[in-house]
C-alpha angles and dihedrals in degrees: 000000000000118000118230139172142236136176129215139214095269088057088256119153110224119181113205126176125241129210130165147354146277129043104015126244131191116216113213116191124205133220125328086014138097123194086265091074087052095058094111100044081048093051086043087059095038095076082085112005139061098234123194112197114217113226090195119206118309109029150046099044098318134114131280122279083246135220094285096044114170134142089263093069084056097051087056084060095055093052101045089057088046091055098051108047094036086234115178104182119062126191121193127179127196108324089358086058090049077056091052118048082048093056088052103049103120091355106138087179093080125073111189129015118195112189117194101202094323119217091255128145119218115170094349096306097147094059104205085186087117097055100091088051090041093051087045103055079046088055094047091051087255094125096156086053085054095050096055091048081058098051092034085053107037093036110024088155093053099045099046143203081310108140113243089249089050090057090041089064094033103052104062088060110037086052124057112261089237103038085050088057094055096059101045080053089051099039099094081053093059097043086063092039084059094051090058083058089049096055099054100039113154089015098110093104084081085074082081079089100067107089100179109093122276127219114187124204135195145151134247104226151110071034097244123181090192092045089057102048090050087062098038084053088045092048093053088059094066121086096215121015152129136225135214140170129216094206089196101032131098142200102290087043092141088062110046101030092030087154093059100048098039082058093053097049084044093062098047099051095043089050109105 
């Protein structure tokens, strides 16, 4: 994959990958990830598009969040990519999705948008209840006590009825080394990134704006009825969408089963 550069509005630097050729997709990762970590999802697309991966504001190679951070300024990212490489197709997953589906909003340039559990909050679904501890362990230098207060926060169900010091022992060797280390590095950005979602919770009715077709994409597990009502409610905001359910797929779907879902959005943005 070859590594290039854009600048936003803001003067900003962002470096985002390229693979591939035909229609053109932008790639849009979501928290604790860089477009490096999407490499395989990207290839995946690039059997029939030219993809260009996203590495969003503070990570992979592009410039700092900066002092007056919104989702604005991200939303500036997106559209200065989009500029550039004429791209009519946008993916987004988790946070990366929540970017997305803001950047579109009354944007008549893009075609086709495809969202993987995207980072909205409906009814409070995304709790930001853990931010102030987690800020706190940062602050004190215990950045794998502030990591499990995330996950413990943002995915209770995922992360079980396992005791902190459990997790403590456990983590650093269920995760990479490396890969662990990226997302301690990454995780002030995401505390930010959270607070955006706070901010516009149960505004998703303002997606009725986007007029380019909609697939939305989650997993099925862990099986989650709450989970599923926030994207059914989310799906009933879009004008023109589709809906479809990987049953053994998680979260970070993209990731681990990048064939499956690259399939799926193929097949989306090639449909007439």
């Amino acid at each position: 994959m070859n590594q290039d550069f854009v600048t936003s509005a803001d003067g900003t630097r962002l470096s985002y990958l390229t693979a591939g050729n035909g229609p053109t997709v932008l790639v849009v990762p979501g928290a604790l990830t860089t477009a490096f970590e999407f490499e395989g999802f990207s290839r995946e697309l690039a059997r029939n598009f030219t993809v260009h991966t996203l590495n969003r504001r503070g990570r992979g190679g592009s410039g700092p969040q900066g002092a007056a951070y919104s989702i604005a300024k991200e939303c500036e990212d997106i559209i200065a990519l989009q500029e550039k490489t004429g791209a009519e197709y946008v993916f987004g997953h988790s946070f990366g999705g929540f970017v997305t589906l803001e950047a579109v909003r009354n944007n008549p340039n893009l075609k086709k948008i495809a969202v993987y559990e995207p980072g909205i909050s409906i009814d409070g679904s995304l709790p930001v209840g853990w931010v102030a501890q987690c800020r706190s362990e940062l602050d004190q230098g215990k950045d794998l006590d502030a990591f499990i207060t995330f996950i413990r926060g943002v995915s209770p169900v995922m992360s079980g009825k396992m005791p902190r010091w459990l997790l403590k022992l456990v983590l650093p060797l269920a995760i990479k080394k490396d890969e662990l280390a990226l997302k301690l590095q990454l995780l002030p950005c995401t505390i930010r990134e959270h607070a955006e979602i706070a901010q516009r919770d149960n505004t998703y009715s303002d997606y009725r704006e986007i007029s380019a077709g909609i697939l939305l994409l989650y997993g099925g597990r862990p099986k989650s009825l709450k989970n599923e009502r926030v994207m059914q409610k989310l799906g009933r905001a879009f004008q023109h969408k589709e809906m479809l359910q990987f049953p053994k797929l998680d979260h970070i779907g993209p990731e681990r089963k990048p064939q499956e879902v690259a399939e799926a959005l193929t097949k989306f943005f090639l449909a007439g």
